[in-house]
C-alpha positions as CSV (number, residue, x, y, z in Angstrom):
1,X,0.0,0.0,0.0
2,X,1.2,3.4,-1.1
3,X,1.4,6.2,1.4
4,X,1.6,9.9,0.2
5,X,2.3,13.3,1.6
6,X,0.1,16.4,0.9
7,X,1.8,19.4,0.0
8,X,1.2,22.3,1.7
9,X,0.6,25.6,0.3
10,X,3.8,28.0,0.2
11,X,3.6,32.1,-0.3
12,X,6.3,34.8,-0.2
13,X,5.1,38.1,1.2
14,X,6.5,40.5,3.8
15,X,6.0,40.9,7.4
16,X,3.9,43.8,8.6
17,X,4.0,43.3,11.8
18,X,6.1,41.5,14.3
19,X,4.5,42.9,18.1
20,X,3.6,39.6,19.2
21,X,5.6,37.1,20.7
22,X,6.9,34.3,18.1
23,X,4.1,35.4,15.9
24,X,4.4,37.8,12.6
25,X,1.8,39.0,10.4
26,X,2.7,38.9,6.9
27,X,1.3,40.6,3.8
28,X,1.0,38.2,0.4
29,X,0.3,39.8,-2.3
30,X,-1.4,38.6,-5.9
31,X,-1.6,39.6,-8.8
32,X,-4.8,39.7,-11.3
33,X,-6.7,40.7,-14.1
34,X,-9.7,43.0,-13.4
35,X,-12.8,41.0,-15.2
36,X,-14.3,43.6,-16.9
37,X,-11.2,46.3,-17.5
38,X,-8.9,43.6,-18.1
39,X,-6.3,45.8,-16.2
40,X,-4.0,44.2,-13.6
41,X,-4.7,45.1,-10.4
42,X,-3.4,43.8,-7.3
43,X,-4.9,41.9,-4.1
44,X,-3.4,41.4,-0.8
45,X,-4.3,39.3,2.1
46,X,-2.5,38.9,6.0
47,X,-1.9,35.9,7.4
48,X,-0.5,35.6,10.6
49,X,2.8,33.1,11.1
50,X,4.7,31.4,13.6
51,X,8.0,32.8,14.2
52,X,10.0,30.2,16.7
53,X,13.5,32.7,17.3
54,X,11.6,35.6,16.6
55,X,14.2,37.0,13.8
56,X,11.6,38.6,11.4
57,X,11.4,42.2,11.7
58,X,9.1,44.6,9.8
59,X,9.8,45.0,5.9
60,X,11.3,41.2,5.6
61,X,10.3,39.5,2.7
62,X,9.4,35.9,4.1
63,X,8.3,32.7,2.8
64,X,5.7,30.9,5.1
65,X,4.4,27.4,4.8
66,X,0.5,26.2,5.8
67,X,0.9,24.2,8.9
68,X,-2.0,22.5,11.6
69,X,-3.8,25.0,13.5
70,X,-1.6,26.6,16.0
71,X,-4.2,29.0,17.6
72,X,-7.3,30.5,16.5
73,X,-5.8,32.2,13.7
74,X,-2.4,31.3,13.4
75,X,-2.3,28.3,10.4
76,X,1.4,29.4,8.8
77,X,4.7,28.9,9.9
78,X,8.2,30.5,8.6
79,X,10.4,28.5,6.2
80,X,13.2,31.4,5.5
81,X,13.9,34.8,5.1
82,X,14.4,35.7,2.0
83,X,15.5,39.6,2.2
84,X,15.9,41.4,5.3
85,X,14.6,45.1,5.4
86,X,17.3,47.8,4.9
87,X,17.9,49.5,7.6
88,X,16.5,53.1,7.4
């Protein structure tokens, strides 16, 4: 009998916010084409990951992967960072 694994879901986006303990909220943004105008117009969402060393600061650009249920909104975890923010 053959056994195999789901994949999960994985997104780049950047963090937004990072005020909560080993927790970030992260922006991911998508591109589309507007139905009727046909111009390309683009939709974001948040999603808020787990962040175990809490190294992700605000501006990172992150990639996050869909995990269990950690709380009652928290379904992502961090995989890398990708870019650090420059420092301003």
């Amino acid at each position: 009998m053959e056994t195999t694994k789901r994949l999960r879901k994985v997104l780049i986006g950047t963090v937004i916010s990072d005020k909560m303990d080993k927790t970030v909220v992260v922006r991911a943004d998508r591109r589309m084409r507007h139905p009727q105008y046909e111009k390309v117009i683009v939709r974001s969402k948040k999603f808020k990951a787990h962040d175990e060393k809490n190294e992700c600061g605000i501006g990172d650009t992150i990639k996050i992967r869909q995990s269990r249920p950690l709380s009652k909104t928290k379904r992502w975890v961090v995989v890398e960072t990708i870019e650090k923010a420059k420092i301003r």
